[in-house]
C-alpha positions in Angstrom: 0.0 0.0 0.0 3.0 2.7 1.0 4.3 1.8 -2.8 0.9 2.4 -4.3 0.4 5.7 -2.3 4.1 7.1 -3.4 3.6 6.2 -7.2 -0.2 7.6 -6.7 1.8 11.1 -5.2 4.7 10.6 -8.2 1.8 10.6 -10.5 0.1 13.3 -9.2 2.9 15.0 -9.2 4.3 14.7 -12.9 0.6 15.1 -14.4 0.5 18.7 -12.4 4.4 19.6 -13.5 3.1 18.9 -17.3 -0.2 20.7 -17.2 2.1 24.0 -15.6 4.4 23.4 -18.7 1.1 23.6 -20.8 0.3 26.6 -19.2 3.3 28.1 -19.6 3.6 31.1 -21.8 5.6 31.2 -25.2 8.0 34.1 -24.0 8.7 34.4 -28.2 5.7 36.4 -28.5 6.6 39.3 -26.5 8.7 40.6 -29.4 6.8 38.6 -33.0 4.7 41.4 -34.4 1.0 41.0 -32.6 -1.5 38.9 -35.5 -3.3 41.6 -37.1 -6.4 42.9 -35.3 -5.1 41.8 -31.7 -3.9 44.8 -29.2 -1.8 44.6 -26.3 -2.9 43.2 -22.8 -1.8 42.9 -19.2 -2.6 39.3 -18.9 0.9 37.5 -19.3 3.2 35.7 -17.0 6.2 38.0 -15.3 8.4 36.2 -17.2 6.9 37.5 -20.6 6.8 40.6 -19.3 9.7 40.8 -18.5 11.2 39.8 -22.2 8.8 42.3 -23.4 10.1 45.4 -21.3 13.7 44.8 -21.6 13.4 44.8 -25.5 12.7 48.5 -25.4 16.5 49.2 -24.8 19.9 48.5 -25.4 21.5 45.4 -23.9 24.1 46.9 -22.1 21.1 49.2 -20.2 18.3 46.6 -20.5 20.6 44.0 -19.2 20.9 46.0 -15.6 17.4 47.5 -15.5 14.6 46.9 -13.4 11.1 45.8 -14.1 8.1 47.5 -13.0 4.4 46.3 -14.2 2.1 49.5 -15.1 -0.8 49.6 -12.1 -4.2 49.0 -12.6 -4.4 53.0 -12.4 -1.3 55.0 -13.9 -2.7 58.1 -12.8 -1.6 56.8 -9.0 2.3 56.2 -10.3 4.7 54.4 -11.3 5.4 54.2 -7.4 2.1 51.5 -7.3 3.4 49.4 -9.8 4.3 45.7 -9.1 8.6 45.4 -9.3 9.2 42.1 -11.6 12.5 42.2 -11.5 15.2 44.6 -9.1 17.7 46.2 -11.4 20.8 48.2 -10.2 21.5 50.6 -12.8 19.2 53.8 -12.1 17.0 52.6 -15.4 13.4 51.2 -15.5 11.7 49.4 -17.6 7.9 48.9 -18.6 6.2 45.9 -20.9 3.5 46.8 -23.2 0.5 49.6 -22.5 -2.3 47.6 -22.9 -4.8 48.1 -25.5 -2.7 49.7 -28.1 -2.2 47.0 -31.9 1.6 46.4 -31.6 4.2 46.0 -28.9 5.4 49.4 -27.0 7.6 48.6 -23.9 9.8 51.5 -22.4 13.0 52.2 -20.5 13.7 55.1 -18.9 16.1 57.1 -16.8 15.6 58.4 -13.0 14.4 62.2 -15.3 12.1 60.5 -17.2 10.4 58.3 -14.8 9.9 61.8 -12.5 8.6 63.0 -16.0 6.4 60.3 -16.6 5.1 59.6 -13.4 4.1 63.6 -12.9 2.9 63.7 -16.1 0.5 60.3 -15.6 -0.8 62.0 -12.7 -1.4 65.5 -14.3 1.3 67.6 -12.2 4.1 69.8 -13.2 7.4 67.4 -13.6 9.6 70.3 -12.5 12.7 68.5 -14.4 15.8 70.4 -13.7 18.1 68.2 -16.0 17.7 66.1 -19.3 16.2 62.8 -19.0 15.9 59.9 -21.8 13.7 57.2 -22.3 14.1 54.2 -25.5 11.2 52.7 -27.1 13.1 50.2 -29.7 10.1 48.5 -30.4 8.2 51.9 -31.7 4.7 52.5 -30.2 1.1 53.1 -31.6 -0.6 56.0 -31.0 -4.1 57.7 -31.7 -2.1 61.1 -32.5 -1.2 64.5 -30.7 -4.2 65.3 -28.1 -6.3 62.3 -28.6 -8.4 61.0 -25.6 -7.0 57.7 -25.0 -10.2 54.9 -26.1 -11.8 53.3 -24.3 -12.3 50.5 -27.0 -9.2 50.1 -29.2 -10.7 48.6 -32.0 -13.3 51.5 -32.5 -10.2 53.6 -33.5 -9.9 54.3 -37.5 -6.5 55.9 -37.5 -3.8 54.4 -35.6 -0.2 56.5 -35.9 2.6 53.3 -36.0 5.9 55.5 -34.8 9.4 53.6 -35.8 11.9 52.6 -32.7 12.8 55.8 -31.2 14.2 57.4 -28.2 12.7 60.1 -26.4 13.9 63.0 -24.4 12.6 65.5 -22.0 14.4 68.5 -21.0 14.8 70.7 -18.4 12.0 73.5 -17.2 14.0 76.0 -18.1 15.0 75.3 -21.5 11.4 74.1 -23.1 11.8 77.0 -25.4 14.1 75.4 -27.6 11.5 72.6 -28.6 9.4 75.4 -30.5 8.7 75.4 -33.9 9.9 71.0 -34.0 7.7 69.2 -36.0 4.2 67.9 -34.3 3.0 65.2 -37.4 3.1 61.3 -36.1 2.8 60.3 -39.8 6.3 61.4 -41.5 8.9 59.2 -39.5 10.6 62.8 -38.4 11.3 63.5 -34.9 8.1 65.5 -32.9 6.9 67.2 -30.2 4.6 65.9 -28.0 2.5 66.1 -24.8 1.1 63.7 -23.2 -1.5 65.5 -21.0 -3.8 68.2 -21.6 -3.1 69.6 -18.1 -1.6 73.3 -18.0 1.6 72.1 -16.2 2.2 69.4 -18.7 5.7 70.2 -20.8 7.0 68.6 -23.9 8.6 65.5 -25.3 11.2 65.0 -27.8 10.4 62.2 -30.0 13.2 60.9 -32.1 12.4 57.7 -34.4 15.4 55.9 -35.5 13.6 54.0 -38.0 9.9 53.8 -40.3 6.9 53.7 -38.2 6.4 49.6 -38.7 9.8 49.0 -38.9 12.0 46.6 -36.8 15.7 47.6 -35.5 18.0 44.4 -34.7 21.0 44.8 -32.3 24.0 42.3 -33.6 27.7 41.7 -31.7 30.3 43.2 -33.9 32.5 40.3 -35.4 35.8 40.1 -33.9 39.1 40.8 -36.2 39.5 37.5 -36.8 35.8 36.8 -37.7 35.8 39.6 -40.2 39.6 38.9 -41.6 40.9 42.3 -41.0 44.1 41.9 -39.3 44.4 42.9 -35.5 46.0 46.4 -35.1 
């Protein structure tokens, strides 16, 4: 009986270890293109999350950055959202906004997340040095000004912006962003606000690609690997 009851708990055992791996979450599809008319959404594992938010940047950032999950409410802060990972190097990074039709992760400095966070909440940043932020993966967006909907797939006209990086700069020097271009649709770097609120202040946008199009970071080849003789 002890042998039937500890191959009775082996088996129990092994059939719930394969029905986790069944559930567990192809973490290839946090950066293949979303199937056409899908959008983003919050409901994946920490681990795809994860992938997702550390493709918005460089390795050599991405690779030290911490993780933090949007909350339910970004109006209350970043401060509320759920740390996936601890990072060490002074950057963060966020997976996908939900609701938008292609991947849009971000990593940003200590300056942007004060800008961000303000911003989300509809407060003056009061940003007293340049901050950056990368979105490798480009974004979607409804264009300058739009009310965010409540339903994606009621939106006709979607903006796709190419991988970019963004920058915000200091209260005192917002002046020099006049007269940069505001279109989403000509792949050129814009100005932007993301809140209607008075004390909102503007965003360099600065695509490094077509709106669409995919950027892939590749190891240089070694002297040897490209036969050019070592110096």
């Amino acid at each position: 009986m002890k042998n039937i009851s500890l191959y009775t708990a082996i088996g129990l055992v092994a059939i719930s270890l394969a029905a986790h791996a069944a559930r567990a979450e192809d973490v290839s599809t946090a950066t293949a293109p979303l199937p056409p008319g899908t959008f983003t959404t919050s409901a994946h594992s920490d681990d795809w999350k994860i992938a997702n938010a550390l493709s918005a940047a460089p390795t050599t950032i991405a690779e030290h950055a911490s993780v933090v999950d949007w909350p339910a409410n970004p109006s209350d802060g970043m401060s509320q959202g759920r740390v996936l990972r601890q990072g060490n190097n002074g950057w963060t990074c966020m997976p996908d906004v939900p609701g938008r039709p292609q991947h849009d992760p971000m990593c940003v400095d200590k300056t942007m997340m004060q800008w961000l966070t303000a911003t989300l909440a509809g407060k003056k940043p009061n940003i007293d040095r340049v901050g950056l932020a990368y979105m490798l993966m480009g974004e979607a967006r409804q264009g300058q000004g739009a009310a965010l909907a409540e339903d994606p797939a009621q939106v006709k006209d979607w903006f796709y912006v190419g991988p970019h990086v963004m920058v915000v700069l200091p209260d005192t020097a917002q002046k020099a962003l006049g007269g940069i271009n505001q279109d989403l649709s000509n792949n050129l770097p814009y100005v932007t606000r993301l809140s209607s609120s008075v004390d909102a202040t503007s965003l360099w946008v600065v695509p490094v690609a077509k709106g669409g199009d995919r950027i892939k970071e590749e190891p240089r080849e070694s002297a040897a690997e490209a036969n050019v003789p070592a110096r």
